[in-house]
PDB file of N, CA, C and O in Angstrom:
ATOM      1  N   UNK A   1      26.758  90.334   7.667  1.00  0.00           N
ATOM      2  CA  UNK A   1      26.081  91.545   7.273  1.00  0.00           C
ATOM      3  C   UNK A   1      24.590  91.330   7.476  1.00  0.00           C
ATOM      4  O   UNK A   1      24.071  90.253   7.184  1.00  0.00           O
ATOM      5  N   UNK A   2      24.131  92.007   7.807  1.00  0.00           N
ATOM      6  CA  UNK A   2      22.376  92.289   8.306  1.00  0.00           C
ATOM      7  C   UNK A   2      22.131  93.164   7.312  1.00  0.00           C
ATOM      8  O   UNK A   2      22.579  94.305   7.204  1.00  0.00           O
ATOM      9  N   UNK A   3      21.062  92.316   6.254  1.00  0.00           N
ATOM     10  CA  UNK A   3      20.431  93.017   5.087  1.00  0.00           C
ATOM     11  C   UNK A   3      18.991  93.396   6.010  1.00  0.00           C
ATOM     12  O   UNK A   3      18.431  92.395   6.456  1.00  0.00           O
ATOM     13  N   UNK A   4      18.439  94.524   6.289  1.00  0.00           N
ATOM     14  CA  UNK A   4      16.972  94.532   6.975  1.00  0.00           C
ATOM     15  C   UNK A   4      16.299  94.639   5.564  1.00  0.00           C
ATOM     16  O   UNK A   4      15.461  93.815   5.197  1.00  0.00           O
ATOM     17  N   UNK A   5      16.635  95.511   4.925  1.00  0.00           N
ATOM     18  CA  UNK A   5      15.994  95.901   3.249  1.00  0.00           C
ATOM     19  C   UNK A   5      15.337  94.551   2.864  1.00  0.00           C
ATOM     20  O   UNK A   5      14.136  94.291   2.786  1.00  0.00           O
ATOM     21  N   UNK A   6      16.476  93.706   2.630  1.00  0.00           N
ATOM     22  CA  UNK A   6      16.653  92.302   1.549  1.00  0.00           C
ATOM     23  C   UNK A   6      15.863  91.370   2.231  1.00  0.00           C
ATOM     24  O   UNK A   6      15.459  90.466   1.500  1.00  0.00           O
ATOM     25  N   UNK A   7      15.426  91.289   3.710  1.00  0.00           N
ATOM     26  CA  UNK A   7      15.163  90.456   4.473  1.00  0.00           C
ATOM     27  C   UNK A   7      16.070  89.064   4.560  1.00  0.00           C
ATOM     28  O   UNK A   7      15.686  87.912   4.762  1.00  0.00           O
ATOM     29  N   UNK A   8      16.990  89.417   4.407  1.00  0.00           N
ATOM     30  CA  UNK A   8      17.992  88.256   5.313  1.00  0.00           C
ATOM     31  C   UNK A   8      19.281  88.704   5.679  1.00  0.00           C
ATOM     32  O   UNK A   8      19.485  89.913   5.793  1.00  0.00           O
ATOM     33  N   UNK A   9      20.174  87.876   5.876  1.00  0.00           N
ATOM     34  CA  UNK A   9      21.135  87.790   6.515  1.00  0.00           C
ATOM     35  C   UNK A   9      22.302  87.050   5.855  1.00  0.00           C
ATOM     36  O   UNK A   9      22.373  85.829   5.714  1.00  0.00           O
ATOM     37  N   UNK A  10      23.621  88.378   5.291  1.00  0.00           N
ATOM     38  CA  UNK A  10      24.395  87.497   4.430  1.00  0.00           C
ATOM     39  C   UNK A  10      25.737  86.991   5.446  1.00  0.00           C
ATOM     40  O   UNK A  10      26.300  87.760   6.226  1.00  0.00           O
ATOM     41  N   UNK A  11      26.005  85.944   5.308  1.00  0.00           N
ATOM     42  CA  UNK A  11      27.523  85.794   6.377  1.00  0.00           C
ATOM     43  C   UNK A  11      28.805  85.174   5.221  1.00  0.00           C
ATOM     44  O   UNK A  11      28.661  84.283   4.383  1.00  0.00           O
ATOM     45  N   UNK A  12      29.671  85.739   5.431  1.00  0.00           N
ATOM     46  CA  UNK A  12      31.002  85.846   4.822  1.00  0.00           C
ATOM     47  C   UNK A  12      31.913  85.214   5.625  1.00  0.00           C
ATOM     48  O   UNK A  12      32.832  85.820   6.175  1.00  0.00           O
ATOM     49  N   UNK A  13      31.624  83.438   5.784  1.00  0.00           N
ATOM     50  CA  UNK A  13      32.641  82.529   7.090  1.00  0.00           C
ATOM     51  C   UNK A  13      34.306  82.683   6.202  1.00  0.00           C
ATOM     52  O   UNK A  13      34.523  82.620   4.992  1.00  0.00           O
ATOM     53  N   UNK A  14      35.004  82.839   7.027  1.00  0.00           N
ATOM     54  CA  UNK A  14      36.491  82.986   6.459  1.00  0.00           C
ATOM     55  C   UNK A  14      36.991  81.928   7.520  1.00  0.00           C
ATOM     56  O   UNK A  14      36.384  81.629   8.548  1.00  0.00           O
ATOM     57  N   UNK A  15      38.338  81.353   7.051  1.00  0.00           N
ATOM     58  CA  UNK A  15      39.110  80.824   7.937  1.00  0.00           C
ATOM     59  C   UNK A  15      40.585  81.319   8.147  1.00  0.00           C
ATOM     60  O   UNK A  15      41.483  80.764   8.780  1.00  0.00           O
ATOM     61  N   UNK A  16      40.606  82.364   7.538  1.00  0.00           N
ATOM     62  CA  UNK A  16      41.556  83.106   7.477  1.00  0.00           C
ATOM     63  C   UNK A  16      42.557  83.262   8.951  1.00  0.00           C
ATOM     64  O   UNK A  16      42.406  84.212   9.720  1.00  0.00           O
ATOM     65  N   UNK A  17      43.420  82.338   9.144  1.00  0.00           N
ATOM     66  CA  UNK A  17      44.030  82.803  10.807  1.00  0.00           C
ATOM     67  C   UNK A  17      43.245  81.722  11.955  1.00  0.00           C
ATOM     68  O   UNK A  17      43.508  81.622  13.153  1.00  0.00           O
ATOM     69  N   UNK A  18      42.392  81.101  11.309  1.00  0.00           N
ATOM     70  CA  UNK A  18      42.026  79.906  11.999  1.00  0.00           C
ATOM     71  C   UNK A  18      42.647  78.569  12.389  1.00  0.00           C
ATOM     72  O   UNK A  18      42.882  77.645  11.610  1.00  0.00           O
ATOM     73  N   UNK A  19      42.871  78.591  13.643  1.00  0.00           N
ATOM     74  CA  UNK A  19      43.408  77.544  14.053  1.00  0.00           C
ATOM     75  C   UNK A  19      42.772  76.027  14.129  1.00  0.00           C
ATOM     76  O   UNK A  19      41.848  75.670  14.860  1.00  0.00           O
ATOM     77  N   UNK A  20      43.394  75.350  13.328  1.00  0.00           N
ATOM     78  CA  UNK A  20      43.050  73.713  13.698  1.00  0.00           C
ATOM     79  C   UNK A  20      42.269  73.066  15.232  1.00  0.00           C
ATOM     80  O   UNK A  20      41.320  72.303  15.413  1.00  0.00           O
ATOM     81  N   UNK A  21      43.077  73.699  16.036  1.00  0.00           N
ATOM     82  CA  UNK A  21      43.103  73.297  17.223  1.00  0.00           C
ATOM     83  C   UNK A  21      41.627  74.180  18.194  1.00  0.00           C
ATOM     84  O   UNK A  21      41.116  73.891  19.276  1.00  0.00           O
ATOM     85  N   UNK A  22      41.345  75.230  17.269  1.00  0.00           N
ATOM     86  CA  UNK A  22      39.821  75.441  17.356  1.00  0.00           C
ATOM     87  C   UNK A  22      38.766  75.210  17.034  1.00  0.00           C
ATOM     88  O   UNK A  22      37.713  75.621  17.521  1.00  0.00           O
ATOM     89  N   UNK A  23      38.983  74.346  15.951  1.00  0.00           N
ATOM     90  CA  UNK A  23      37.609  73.446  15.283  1.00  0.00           C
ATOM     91  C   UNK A  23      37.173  72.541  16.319  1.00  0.00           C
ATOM     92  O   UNK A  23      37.949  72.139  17.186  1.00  0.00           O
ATOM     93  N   UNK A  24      35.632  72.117  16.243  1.00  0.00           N
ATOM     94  CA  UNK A  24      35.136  71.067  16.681  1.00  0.00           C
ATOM     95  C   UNK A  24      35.155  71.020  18.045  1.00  0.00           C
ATOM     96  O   UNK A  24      35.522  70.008  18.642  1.00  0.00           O
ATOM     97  N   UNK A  25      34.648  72.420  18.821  1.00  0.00           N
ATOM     98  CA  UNK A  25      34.767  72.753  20.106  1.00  0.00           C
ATOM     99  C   UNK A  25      32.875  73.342  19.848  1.00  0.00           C
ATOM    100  O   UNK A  25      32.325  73.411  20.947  1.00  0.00           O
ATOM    101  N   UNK A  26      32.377  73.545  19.231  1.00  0.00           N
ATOM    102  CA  UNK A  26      31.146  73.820  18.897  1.00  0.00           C
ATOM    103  C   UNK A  26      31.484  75.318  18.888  1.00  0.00           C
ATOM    104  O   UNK A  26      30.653  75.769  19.675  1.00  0.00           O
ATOM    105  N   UNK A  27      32.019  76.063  18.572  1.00  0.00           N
ATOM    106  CA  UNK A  27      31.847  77.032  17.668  1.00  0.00           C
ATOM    107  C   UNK A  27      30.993  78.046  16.427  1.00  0.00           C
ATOM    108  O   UNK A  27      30.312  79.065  16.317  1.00  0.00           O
ATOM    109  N   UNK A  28      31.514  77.085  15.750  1.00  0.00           N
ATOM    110  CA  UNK A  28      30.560  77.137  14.548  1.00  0.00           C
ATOM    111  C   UNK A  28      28.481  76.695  14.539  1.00  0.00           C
ATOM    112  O   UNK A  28      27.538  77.140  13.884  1.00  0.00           O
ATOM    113  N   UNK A  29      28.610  75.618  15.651  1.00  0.00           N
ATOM    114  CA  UNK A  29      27.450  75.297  16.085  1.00  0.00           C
ATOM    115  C   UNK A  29      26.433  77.020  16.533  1.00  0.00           C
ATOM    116  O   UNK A  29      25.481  77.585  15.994  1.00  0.00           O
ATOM    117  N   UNK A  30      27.413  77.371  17.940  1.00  0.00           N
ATOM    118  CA  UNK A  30      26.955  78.118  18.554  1.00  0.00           C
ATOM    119  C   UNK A  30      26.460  79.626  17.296  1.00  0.00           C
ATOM    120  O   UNK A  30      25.336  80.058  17.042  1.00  0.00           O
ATOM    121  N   UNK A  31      27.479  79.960  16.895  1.00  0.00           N
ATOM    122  CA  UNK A  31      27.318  80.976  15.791  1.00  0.00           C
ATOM    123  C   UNK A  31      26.225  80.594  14.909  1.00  0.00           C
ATOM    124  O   UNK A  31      25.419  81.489  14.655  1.00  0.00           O
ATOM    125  N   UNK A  32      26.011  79.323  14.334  1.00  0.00           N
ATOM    126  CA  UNK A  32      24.674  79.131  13.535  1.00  0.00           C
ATOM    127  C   UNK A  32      23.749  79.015  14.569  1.00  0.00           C
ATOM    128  O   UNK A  32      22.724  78.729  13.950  1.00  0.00           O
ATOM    129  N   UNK A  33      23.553  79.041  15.358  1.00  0.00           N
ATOM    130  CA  UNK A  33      22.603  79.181  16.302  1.00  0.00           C
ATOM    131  C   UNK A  33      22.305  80.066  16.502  1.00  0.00           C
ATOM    132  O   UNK A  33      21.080  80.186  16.477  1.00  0.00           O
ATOM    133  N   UNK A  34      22.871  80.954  16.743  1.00  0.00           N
ATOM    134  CA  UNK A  34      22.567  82.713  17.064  1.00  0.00           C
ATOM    135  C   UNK A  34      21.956  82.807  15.783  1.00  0.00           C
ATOM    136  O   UNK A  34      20.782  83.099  15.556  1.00  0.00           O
ATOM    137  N   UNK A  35      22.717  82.575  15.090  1.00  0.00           N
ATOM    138  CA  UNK A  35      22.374  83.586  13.329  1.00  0.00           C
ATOM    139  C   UNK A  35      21.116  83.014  13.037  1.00  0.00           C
ATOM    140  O   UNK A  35      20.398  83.656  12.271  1.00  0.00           O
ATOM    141  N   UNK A  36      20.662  81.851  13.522  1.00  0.00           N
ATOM    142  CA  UNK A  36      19.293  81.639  13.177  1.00  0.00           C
ATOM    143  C   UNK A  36      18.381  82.081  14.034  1.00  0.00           C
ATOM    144  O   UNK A  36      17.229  82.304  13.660  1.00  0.00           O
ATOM    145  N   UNK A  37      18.718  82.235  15.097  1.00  0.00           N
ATOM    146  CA  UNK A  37      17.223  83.047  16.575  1.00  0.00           C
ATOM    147  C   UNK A  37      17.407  84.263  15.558  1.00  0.00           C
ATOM    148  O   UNK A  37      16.496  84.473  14.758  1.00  0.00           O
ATOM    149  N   UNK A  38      18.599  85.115  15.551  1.00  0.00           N
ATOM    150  CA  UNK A  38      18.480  86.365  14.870  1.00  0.00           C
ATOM    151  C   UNK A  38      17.301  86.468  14.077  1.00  0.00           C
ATOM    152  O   UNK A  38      16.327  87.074  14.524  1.00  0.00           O
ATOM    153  N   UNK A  39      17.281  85.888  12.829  1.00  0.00           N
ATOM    154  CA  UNK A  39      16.429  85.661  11.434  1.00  0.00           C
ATOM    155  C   UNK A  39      15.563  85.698  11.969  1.00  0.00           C
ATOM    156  O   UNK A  39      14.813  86.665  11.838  1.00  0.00           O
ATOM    157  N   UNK A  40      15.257  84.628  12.848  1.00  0.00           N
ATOM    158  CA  UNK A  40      13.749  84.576  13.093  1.00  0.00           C
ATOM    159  C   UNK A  40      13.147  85.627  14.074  1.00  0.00           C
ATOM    160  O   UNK A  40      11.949  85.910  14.048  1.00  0.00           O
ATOM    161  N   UNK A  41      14.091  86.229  14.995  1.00  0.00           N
ATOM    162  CA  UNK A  41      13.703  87.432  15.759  1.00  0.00           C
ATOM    163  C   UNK A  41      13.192  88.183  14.802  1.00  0.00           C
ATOM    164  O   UNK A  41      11.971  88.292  14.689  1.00  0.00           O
ATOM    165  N   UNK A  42      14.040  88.798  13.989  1.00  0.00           N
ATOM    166  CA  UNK A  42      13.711  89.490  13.145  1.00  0.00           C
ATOM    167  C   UNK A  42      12.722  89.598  11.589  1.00  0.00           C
ATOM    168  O   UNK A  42      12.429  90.410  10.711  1.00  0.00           O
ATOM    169  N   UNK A  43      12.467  88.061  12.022  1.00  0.00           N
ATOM    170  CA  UNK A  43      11.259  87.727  10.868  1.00  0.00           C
ATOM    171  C   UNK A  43      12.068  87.971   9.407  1.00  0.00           C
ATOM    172  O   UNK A  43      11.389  88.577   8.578  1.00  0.00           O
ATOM    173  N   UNK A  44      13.504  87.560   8.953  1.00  0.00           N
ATOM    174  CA  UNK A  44      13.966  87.559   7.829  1.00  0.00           C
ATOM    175  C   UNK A  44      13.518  86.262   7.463  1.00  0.00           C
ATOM    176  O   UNK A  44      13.219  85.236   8.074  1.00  0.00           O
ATOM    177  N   UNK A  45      13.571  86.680   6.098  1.00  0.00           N
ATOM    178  CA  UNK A  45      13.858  85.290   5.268  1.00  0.00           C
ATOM    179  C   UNK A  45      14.435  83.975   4.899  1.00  0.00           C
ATOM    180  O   UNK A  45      13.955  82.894   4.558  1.00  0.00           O
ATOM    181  N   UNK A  46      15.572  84.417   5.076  1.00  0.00           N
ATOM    182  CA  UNK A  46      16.907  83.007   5.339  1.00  0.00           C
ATOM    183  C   UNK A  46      17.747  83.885   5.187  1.00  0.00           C
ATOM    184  O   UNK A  46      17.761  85.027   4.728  1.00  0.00           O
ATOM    185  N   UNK A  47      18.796  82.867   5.851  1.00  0.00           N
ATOM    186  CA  UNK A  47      20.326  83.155   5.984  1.00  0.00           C
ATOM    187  C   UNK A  47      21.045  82.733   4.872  1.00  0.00           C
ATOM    188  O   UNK A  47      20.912  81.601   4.407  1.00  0.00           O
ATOM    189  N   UNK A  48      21.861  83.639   4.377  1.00  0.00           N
ATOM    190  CA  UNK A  48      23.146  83.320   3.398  1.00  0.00           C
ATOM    191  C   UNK A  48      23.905  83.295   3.391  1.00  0.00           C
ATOM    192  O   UNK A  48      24.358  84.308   3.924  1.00  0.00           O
ATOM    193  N   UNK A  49      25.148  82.191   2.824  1.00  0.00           N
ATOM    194  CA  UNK A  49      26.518  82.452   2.992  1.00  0.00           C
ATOM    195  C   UNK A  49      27.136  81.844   1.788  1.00  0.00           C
ATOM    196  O   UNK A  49      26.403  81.306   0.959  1.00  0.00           O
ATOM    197  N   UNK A  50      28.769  81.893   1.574  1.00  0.00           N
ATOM    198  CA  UNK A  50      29.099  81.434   0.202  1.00  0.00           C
ATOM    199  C   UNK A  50      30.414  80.024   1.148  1.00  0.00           C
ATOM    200  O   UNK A  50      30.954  79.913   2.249  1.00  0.00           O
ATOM    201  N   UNK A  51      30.361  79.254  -0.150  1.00  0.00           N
ATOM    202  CA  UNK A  51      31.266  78.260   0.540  1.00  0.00           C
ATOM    203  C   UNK A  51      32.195  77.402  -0.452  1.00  0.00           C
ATOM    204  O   UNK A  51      31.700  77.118  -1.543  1.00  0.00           O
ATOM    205  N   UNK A  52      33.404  76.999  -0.188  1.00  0.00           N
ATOM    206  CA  UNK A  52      34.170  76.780  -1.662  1.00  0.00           C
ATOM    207  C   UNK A  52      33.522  75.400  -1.730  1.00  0.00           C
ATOM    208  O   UNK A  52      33.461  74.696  -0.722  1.00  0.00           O
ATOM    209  N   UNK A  53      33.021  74.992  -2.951  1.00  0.00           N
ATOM    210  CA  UNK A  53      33.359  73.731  -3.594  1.00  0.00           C
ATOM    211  C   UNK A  53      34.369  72.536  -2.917  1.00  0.00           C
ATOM    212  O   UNK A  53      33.950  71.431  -2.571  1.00  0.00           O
ATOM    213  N   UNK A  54      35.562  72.914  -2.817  1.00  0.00           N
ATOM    214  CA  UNK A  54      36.549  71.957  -2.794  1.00  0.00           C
ATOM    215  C   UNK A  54      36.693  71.805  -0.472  1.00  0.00           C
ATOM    216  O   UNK A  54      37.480  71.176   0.235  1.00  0.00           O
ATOM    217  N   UNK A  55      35.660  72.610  -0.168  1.00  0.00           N
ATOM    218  CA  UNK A  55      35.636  72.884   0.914  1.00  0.00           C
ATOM    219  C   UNK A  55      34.588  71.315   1.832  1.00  0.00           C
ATOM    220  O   UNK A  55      33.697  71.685   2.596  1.00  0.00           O
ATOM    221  N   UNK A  56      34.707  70.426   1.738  1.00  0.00           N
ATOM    222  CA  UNK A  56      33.901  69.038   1.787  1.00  0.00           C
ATOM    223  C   UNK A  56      33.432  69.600   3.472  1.00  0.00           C
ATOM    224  O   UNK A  56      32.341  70.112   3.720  1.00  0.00           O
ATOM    225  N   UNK A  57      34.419  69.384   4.394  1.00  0.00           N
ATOM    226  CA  UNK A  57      34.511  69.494   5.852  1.00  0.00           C
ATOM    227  C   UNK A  57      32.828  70.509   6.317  1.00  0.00           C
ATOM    228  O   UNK A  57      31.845  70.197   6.988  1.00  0.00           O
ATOM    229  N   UNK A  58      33.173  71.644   5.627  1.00  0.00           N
ATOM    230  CA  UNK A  58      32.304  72.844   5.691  1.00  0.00           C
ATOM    231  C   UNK A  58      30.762  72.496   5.362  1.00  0.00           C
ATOM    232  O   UNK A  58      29.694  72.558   5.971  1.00  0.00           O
ATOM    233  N   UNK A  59      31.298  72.013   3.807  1.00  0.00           N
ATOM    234  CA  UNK A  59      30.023  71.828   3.556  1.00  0.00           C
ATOM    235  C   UNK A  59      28.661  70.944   3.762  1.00  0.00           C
ATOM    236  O   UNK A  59      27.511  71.248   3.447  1.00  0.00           O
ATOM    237  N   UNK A  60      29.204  69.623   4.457  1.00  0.00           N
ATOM    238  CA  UNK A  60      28.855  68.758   5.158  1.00  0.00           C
ATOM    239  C   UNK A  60      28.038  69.536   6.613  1.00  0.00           C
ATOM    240  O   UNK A  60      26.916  69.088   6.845  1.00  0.00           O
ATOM    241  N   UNK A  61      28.478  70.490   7.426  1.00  0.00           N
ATOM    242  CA  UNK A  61      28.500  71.181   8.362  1.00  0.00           C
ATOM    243  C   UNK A  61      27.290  72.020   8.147  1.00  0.00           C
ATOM    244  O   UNK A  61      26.316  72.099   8.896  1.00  0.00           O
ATOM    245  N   UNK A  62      27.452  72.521   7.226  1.00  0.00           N
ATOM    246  CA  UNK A  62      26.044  73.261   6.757  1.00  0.00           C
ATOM    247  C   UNK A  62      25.433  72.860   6.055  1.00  0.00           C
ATOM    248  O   UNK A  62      24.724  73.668   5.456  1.00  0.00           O
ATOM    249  N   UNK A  63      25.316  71.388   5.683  1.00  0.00           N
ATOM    250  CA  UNK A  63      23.896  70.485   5.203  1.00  0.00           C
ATOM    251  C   UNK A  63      23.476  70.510   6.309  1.00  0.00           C
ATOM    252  O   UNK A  63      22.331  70.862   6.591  1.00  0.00           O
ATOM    253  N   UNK A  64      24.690  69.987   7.456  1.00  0.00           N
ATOM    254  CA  UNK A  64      23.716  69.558   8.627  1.00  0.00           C
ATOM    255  C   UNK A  64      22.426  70.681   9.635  1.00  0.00           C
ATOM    256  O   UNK A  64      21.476  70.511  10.399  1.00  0.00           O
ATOM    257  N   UNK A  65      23.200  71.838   8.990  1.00  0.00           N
ATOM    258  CA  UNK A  65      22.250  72.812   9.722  1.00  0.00           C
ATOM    259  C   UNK A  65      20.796  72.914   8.904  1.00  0.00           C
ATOM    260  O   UNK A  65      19.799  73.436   9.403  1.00  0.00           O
ATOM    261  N   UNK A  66      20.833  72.391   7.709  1.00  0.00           N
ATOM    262  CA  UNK A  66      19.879  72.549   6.730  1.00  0.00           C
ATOM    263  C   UNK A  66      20.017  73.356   5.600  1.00  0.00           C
ATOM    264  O   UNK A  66      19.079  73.545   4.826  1.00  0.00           O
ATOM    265  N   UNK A  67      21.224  73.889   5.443  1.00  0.00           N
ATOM    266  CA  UNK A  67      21.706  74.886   4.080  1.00  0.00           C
ATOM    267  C   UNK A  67      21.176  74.097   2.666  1.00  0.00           C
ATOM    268  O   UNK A  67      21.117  72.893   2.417  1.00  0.00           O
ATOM    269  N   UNK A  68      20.985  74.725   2.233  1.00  0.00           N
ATOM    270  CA  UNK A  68      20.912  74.067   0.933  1.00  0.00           C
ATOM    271  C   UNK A  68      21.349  74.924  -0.063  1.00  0.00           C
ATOM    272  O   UNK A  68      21.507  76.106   0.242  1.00  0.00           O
ATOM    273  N   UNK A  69      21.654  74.433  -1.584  1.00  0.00           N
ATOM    274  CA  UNK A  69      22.147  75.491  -2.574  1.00  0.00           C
ATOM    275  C   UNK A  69      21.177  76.315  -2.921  1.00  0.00           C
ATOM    276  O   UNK A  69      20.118  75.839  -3.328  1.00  0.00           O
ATOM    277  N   UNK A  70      21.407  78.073  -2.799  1.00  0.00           N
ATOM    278  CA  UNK A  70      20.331  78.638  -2.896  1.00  0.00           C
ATOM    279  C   UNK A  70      19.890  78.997  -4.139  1.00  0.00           C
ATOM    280  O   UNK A  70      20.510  78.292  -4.935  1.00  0.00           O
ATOM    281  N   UNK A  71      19.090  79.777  -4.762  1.00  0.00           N
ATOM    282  CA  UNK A  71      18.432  79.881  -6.434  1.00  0.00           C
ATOM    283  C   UNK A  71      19.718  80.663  -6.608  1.00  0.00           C
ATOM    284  O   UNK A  71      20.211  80.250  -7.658  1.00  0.00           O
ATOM    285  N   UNK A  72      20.103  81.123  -6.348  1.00  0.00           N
ATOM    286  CA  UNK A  72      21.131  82.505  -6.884  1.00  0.00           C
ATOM    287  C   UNK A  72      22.791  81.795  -6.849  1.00  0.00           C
ATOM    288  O   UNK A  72      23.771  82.449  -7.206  1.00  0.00           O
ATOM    289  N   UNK A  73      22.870  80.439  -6.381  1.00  0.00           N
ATOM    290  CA  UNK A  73      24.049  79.922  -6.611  1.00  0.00           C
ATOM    291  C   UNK A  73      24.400  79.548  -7.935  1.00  0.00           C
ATOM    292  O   UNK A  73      23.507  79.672  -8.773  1.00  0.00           O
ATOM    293  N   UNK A  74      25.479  79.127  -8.304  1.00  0.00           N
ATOM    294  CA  UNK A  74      26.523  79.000  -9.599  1.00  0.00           C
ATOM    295  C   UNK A  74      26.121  77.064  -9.674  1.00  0.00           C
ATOM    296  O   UNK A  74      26.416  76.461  -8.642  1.00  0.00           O
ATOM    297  N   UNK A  75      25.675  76.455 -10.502  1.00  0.00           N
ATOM    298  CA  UNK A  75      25.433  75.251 -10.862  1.00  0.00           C
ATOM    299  C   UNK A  75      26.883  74.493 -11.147  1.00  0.00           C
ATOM    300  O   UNK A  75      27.795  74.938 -11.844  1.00  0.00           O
ATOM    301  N   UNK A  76      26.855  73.044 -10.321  1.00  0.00           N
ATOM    302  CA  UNK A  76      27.992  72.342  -9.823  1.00  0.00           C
ATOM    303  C   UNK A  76      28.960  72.445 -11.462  1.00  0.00           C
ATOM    304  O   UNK A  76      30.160  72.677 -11.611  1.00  0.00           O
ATOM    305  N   UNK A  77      27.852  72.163 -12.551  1.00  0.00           N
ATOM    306  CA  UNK A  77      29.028  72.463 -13.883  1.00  0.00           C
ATOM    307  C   UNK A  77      29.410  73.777 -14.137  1.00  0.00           C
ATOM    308  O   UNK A  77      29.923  73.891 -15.250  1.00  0.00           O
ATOM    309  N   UNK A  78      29.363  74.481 -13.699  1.00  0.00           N
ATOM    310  CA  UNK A  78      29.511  75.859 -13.787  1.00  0.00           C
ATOM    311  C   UNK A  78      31.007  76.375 -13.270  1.00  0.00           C
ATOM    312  O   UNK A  78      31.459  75.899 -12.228  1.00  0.00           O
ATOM    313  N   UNK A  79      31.849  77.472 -14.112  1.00  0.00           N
ATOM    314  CA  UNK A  79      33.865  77.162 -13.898  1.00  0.00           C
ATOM    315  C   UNK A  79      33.726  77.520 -12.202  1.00  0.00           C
ATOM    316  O   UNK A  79      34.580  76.954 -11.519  1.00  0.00           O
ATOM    317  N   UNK A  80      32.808  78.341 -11.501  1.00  0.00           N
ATOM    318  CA  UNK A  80      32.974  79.032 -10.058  1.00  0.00           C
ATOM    319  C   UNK A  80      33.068  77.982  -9.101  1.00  0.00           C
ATOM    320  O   UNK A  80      32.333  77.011  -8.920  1.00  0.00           O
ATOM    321  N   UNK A  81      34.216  78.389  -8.459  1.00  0.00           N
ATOM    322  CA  UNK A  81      34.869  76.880  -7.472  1.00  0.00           C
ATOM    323  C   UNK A  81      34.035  77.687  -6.084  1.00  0.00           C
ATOM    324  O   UNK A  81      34.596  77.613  -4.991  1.00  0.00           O
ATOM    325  N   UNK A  82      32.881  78.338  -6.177  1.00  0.00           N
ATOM    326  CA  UNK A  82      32.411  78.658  -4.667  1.00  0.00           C
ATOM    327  C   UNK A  82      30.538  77.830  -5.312  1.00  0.00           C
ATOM    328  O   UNK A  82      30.114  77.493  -6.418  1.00  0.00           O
ATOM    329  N   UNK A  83      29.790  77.821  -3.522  1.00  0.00           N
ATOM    330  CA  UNK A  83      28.320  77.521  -4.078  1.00  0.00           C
ATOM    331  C   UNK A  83      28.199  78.640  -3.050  1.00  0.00           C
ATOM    332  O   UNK A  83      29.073  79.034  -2.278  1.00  0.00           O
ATOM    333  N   UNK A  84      26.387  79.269  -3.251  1.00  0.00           N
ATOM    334  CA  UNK A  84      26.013  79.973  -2.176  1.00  0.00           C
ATOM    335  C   UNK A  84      24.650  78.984  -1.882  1.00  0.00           C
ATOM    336  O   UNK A  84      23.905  78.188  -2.454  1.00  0.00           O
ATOM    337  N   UNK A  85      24.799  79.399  -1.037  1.00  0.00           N
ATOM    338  CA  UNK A  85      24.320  78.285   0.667  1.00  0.00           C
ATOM    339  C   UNK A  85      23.292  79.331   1.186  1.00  0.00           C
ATOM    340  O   UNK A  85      23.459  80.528   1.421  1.00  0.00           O
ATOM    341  N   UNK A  86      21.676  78.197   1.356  1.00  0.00           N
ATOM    342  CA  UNK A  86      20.712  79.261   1.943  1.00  0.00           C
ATOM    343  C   UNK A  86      19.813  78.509   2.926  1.00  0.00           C
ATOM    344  O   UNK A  86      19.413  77.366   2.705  1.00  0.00           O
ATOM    345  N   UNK A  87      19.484  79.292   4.151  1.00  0.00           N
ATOM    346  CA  UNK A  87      18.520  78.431   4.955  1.00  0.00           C
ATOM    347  C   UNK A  87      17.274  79.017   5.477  1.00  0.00           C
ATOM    348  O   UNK A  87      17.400  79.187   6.690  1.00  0.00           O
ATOM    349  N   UNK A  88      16.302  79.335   5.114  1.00  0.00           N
ATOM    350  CA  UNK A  88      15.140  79.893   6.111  1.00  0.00           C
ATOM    351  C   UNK A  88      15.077  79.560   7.188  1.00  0.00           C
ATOM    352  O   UNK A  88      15.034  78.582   7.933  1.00  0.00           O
ATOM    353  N   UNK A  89      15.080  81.244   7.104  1.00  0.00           N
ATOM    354  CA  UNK A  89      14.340  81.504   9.280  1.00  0.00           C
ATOM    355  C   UNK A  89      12.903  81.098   9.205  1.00  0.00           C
ATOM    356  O   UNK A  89      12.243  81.838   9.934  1.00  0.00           O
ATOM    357  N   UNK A  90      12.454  80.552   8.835  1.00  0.00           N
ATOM    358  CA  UNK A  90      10.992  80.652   9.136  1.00  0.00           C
ATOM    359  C   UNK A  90      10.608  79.278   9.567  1.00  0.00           C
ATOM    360  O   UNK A  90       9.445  79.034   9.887  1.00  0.00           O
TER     361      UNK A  90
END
């Protein structure tokens, strides 16, 4: 979703119907790549997305892009088995 209002950019990654045998082809690379020229084309703020807890693979994946837990995420003691994940375009 393209917030222009909010100045960023929320993404909703699902794996819903995702095949094994499509991971780790750079994919996911390429897509955070776009989504970040986007931001910065567009002079947003950072990018957002939500990601489960119990999700290690993922979340490793988007340290590496530079995600970090954003102010508006749920604190690791906290019952919500998701974190939200934030990275500036800038």
């Amino acid at each position: 979703m393209f917030n222009r209002l909010s100045r960023f950019i929320l993404v909703y990654p699902t794996t819903d119907g995702q095949s094994l045998s499509a991971q780790r082809h750079g994919l996911g690379r390429t897509l955070m790549n776009h989504l970040a020229k986007i931001g910065k084309d567009f002079k947003l703020d950072k990018i957002m997305l939500t990601v489960f807890k119990a999700n290690t693979q993922a979340l490793r994946f988007y340290k590496n892009f530079g995600f970090k837990p954003d102010e508006t995420s749920p604190e690791d003691a906290d019952e919500e088995d998701y974190k939200i994940l934030s990275k500036s375009c800038r």
